[in-house]
C-alpha positions, 0 to 999 in steps of 0.5 A: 684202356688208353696207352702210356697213361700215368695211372698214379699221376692221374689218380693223385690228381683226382684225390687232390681235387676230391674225388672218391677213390675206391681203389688205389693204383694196383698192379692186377695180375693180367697186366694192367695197373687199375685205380677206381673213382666214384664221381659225386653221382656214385657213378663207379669209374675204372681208370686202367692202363698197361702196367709199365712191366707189360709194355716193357715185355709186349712193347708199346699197345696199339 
């Protein structure tokens, strides 16, 4: 997980280079907004980053 990452940017990005994505930017239920790609190989990536909410309530990750 990587602080302060625009998931949504990112994910938008990537589907407008190709990129197979398995799962939208969703907001998960333990603070996290998470998007799933698949690169050309089917290697399955899960991109996360604390949901804006969460940092807004615990402040920034360290």
């Amino acid at each position: 997980m990587t602080p302060g990452v625009d998931i949504d940017g990112l994910h938008a990005r990537l589907a407008a280079q190709g990129v197979a994505v398995l799962l939208a930017p969703t907001h998960q239920p333990w603070g996290l907004r998470e998007c799933l790609i698949a690169g050309p190989a089917g290697h399955r990536q899960r991109l996360c980053a604390q949901a804006p909410e969460a940092r807004e309530a615990t402040g920034p990750a360290t």
